[in-house]
N, C-alpha and C positions, 0 to 999 in steps of 0.2 A: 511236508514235514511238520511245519505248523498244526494242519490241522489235526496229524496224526495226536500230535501233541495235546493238543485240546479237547480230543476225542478220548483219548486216556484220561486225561484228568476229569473229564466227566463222567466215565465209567466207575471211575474211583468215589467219586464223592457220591453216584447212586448206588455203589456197592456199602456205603456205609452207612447210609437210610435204611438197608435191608436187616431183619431181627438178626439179633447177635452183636454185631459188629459194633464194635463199641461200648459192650455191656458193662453196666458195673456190677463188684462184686457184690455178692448178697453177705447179709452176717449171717454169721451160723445159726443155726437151732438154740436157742437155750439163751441169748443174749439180750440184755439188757444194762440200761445205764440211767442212773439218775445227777444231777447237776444241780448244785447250788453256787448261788454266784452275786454278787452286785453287795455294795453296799452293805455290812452288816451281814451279809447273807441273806436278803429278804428275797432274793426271787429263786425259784427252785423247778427241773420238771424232774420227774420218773417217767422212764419210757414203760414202763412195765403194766403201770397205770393209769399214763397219760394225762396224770394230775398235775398243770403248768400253772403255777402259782405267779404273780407279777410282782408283786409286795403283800411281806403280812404285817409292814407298818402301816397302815391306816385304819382309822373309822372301823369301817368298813369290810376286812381283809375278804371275808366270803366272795365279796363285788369284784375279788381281782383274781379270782381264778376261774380257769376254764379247763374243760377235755379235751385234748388231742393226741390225736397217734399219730407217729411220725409215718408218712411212706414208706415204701421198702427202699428207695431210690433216698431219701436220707436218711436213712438207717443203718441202711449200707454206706452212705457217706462217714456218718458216723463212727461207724466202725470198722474203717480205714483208717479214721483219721487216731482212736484208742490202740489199734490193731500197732502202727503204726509207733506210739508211744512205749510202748512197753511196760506197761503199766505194775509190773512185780517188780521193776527196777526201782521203783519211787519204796518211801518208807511210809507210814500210815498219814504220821504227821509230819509235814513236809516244808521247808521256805525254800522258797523259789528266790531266791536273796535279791526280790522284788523291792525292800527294804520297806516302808511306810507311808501312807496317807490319812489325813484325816478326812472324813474318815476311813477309814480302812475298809479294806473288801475280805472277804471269805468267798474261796473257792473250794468246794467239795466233789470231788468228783467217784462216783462209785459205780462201778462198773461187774455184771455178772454174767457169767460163762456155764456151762453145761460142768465144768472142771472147777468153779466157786466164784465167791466176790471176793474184790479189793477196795480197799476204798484211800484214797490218796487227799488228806486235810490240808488247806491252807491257811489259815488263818489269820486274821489282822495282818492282813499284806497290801501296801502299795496298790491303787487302782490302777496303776497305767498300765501295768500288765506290761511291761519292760522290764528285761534282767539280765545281767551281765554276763552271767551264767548261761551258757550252752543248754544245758539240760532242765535247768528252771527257765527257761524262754519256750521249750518245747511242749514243756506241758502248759505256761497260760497261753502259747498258741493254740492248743488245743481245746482247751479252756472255752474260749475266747470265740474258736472255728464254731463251736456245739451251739455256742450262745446267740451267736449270729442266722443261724440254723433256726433257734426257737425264737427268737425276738423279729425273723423277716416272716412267720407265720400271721395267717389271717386269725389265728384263734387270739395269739399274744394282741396283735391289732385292734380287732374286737374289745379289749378290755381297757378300764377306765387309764387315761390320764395319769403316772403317780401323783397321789396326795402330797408325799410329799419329796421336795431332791434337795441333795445332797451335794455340796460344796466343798 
């Protein structure tokens, strides 16, 4: 009986090695999203463009941007994670009654469909990206998941040090 045991659970786990099985969903045709975020607002990507900015406070800002296009495997993550949000629920300009930090962060999130864009502003909001609120906690999750997405990339990696950080 063991082994029968063990014999099934091994069929199962090369059964889910096999294409399909496990797939994630793809986004639709026509979507796209772009994200501003950190501080001020200084770091920004467009998935459309693929123009991933780090900061455009520095010297320098040219030095802190690079191209990349997301995979379709975080693309699709991506847009699970918006899909997931409801994003025509939020109002244009938004507080997430994340309440304040100095300094403050901006979060922009805009996001576009075959059927239009929306764009959901946060502005001069609290960095912790904590909120009391159910539904302001949803979106800087969200927020927050995209960002992590583009800041564990080798393109964001690749690019300088910020000039300068924020306390």
């Amino acid at each position: 009986m063991r082994k029968l045991t063990i014999l099934l659970a091994l069929a199962v786990a090369v059964a889910c090695l096999l294409p399909g099985c496990g797939r994630t969903e793809s986004a639709p045709e026509g979507f796209s999203f772009a994200l501003t975020w950190n501080a001020y607002g200084v770091s920004s990507y467009d998935s459309a463009t693929g123009r991933l900015v780090k900061t455009t406070d520095a010297t320098y800002p040219e030095d802190y941007v690079a191209a990349y296009h997301l995979t379709s495997r975080e693309l699709a993550r991506v847009w699970k994670l918006i899909r997931d949000l409801n994003v025509e629920s939020y109002p244009d300009e938004y507080d997430p009654g994340a309440g304040m930090s100095k300094p403050p962060m901006t979060l922009i999130l805009t996001v576009r469909t075959a059927e239009g864009e929306k764009t959901i502003a946060a502005r001069g909001i609290n960095a912790g990206y904590e909120s009391p609120d159910p539904k302001g906690q949803k979106f800087l999750d969200v927020c927050r998941a995209i960002e992590e997405i583009l800041t564990g990339t080798k393109a964001w990696k690749d690019l300088p040090e910020f000039e300068r950080l924020y306390r």
